[in-house]
Structures are given as C-alpha cells and as structure tokens.
N, C-alpha and C positions, 0 to 999 in steps of 0.2 A: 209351242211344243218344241222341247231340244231333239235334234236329229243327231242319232249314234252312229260310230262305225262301229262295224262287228267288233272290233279290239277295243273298244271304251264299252260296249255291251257287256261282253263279258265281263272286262272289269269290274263296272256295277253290281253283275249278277254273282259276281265273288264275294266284294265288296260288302253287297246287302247278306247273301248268305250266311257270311263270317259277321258278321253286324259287330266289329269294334273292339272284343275282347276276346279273349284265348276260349274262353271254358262257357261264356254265354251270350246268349242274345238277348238284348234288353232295348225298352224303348228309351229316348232321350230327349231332350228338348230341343237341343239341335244336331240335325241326324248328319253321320259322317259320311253318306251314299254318295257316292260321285258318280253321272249326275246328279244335283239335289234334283227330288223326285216333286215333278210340277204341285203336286197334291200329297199333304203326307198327315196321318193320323198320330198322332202319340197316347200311345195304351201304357198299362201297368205290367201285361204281358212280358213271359221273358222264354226263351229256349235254351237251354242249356248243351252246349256241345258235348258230347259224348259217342261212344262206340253205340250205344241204343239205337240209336237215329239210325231210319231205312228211308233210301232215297227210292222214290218210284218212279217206276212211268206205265202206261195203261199197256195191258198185252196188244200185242202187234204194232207196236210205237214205231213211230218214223226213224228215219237216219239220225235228225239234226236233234229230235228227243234224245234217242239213246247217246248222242253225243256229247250234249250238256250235262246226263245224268254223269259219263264216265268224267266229262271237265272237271263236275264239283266233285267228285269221289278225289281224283287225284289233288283238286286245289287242296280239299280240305287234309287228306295226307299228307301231302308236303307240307303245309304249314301248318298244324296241330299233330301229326301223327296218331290220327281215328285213322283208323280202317273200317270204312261204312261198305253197305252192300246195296246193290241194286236189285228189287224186285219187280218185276211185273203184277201188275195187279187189276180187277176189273173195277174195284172203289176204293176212297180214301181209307186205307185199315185205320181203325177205331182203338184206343186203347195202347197208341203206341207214337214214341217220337217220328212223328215223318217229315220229309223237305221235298217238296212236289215243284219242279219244273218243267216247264215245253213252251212250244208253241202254241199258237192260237189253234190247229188244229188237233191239239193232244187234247180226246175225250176226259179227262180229268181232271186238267185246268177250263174246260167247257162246264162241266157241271160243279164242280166248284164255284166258280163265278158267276153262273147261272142261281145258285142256291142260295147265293150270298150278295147278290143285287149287285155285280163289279161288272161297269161296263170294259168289255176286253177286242173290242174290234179295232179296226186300224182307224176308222175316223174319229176315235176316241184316246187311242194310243201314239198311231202316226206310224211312221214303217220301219221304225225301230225302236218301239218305245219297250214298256215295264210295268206293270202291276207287282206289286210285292205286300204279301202282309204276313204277321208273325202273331203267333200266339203259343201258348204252352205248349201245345204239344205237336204244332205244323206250322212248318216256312209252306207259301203258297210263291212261287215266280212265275207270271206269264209274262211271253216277250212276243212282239212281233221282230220279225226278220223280213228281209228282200226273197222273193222267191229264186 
C-alpha cells in the first residue's frame, strides 16, 4: 500500500480527475495517475470535460467534503476554464454528467461503493489511500485522510 501526504493526495485526486487531456477523460493502457493506483481497471468508458458536469457532495457534508468539492471546482478552472457548480444532493442525480468526491464518511461515496461491491475502508485503502472509477457519465473519488 503506497502512503500519501495530503499534498501528493490531492495531487492524484486532480491528476485522476482531469484524467490526461484538456476536454476528456478516457481510459488507457497505461494510466498517467500519480500515485499508480495499486489496482487499476481499464474500461472503454470516457467523461468528457465540460461546463455540464455538477460536482456533489450529500446535504450536510463535512468541512473536508465541501473542501475537495470547492479544490476541484477551482483546479479544474484554472486549468480548463469550466466553471462547474456545487450541489448538494441526497442521491447520485441520474441523467447528468457528475464527479462525486469525499471521504469515507460522505453518505454518497458510502452507497455508491456499497452498490457497486468497492471495498472503501481503511484496511483496504490504508490512511491515505483512493478509490477512483470513471465512466460516461460519473467520476466516482473516495479518499481516506488522517483524522
């Protein structure tokens, strides 16, 4: 298991968000994610960057939730110039581009990974690890952090 500092986390969860080219996210054969991610899937799947894209986090989100969501709003400004929005929300909305970040305790990445068989605990992540998976129409990021 590689151990992150907060500053090489973020990095990653930039890194994996912006996944390699200006306007999309596509899978590859060999992924550009620094760290390489212990375990990695390569799909056909792709996300296309755009203004569409609504970043979430669940109603009544934590500090370090709403704080990742505003990181990637501003990464991804400054370096594409999208202006995306933050919504709160009680489920993954359906029918629209989303990019879902938090922690282990954001009810959203819990049932997410719940739904979808991703073990997301720390003996399986480590204390600063990364879950990331992309498909057409949702980035999924969970991270463990130090409390």
């Amino acid at each position: 298991m590689r151990i992150l500092s907060k500053k090489n986390l973020q990095l990653a969860i930039f890194t994996a968000a912006c996944l390699f080219t200006s306007d999309t996210v596509m899978s590859m054969d060999k992924p550009l994610i620094f760290p390489i991610p212990q375990q990695l899937q390569v799909t056909n799947e792709s996300f296309v960057l755009d203004e569409t894209i609504l970043i979430v986090t669940p109603k009544n989100a934590s500090e370090k939730d709403v704080a990742l969501a505003r990181l990637l709003v501003k990464e991804l400004s400054n370096k594409y110039g999208i202006a995306l929005k933050i919504q709160s929300v009680d489920a993954i909305p359906r029918g629209r581009k989303v990019v879902m970040m938090g922690t282990l305790s954001n009810p959203l990445i819990k049932k997410y990974c719940s739904d979808n068989h991703i073990a997301i605990t720390k003996q399986h992540l480590g204390t600063e690890g990364y879950i990331l998976n992309v498909t057409n129409n949702l980035i999924v990021i969970g991270i463990t952090l130090h409390s």
